[in-house]
ZAVEX-941248 format. One record per residue: residue in three letters; x, y, z of N, C-alpha, C in turn. Coordinates in steps of 0.02 Angstrom, whole numbers, plus 50000, padded with zeros to 5 digits. Layout:
N
ALAXYZXYZXYZ
...
***
This chain:
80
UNK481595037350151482315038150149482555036150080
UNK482975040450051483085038149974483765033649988
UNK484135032149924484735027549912485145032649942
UNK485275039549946485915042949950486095042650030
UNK485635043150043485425044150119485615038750162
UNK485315032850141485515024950154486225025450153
UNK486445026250102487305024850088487625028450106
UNK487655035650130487945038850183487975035750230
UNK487305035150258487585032850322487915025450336
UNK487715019650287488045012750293488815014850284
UNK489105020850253489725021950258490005024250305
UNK489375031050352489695030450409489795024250456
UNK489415019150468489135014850520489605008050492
UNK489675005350444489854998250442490334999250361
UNK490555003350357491105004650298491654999650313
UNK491934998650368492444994050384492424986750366
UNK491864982650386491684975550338491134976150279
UNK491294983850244491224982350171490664981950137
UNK490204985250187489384986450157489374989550117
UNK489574994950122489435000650049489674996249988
UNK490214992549988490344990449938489694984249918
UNK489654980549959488984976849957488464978249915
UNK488254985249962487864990149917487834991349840
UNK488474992949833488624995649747488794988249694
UNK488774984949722488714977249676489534975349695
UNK489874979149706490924977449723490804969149766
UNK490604965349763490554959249800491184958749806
UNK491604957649767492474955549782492674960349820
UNK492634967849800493104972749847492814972649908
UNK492064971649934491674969149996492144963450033
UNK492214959550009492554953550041493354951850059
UNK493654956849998494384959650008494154962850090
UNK493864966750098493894972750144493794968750197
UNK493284963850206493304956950282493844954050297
UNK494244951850224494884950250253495304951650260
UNK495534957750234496034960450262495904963650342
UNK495144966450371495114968550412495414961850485
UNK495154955850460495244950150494496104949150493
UNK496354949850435497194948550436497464953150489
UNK497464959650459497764964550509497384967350538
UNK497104962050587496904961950659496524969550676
UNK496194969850636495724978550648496264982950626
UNK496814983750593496984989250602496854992350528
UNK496664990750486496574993350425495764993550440
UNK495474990450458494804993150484494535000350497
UNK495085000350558495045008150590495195013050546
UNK495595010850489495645016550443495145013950392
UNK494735012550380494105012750338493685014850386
UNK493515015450438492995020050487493125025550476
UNK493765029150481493885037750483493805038450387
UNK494015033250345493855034350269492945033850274
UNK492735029850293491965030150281491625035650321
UNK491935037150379491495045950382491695050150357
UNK492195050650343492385056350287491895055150200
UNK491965049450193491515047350122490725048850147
UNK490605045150217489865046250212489645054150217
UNK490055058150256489825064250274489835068650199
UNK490305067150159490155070250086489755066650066
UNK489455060850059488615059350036488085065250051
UNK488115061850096487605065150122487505074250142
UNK487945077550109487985084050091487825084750020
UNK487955078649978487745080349920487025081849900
UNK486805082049841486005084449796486035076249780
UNK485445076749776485325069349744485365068649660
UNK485495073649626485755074949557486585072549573
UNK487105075649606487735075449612487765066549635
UNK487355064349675487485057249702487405054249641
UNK486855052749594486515051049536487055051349466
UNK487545055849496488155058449429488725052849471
UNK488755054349504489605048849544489285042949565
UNK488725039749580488485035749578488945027749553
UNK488995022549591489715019049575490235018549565
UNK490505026949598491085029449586491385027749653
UNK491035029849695491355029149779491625023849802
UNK492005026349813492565021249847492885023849923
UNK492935020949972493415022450042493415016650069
UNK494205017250097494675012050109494975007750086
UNK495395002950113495674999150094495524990350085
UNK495564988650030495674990049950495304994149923
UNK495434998749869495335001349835495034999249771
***
């Protein structure tokens, strides 16, 4: 399984407490994303689930050249 593949899907599956960002070195925007999900009580959560399948499902349509070019670029949800 390569990196692109991995990170699709951690975006589909656990985008909400902030793995992908984990992933890409964002440690702060990772941890923004726990707490705000914790402040407002899941509801900004739920909108980083429908942002992270929408992000993961364009991963993982991509070439692994196109991932390799935007590569640390990706971003979904809130914070930004």
């Amino acid at each position: 399984m390569n990196n692109r593949v991995l990170f699709g899907i951690m975006c589909i599956l656990f985008n909400q407490v902030g793995v992908p960002c984990f992933m890409q070195g964002q440690t702060s925007t990772g941890i923004k994303r726990i707490v705000f999900l914790i402040i407002s009580c899941g509801v900004i959560g739920f909108i980083n689930v429908i942002k992270g399948i929408i992000l993961g499902v364009k991963i993982l349509k991509m070439t692994d050249e196109e991932y390799e070019e935007g590569k640390g670029t990706f971003s979904a949800g809130i914070p930004l």
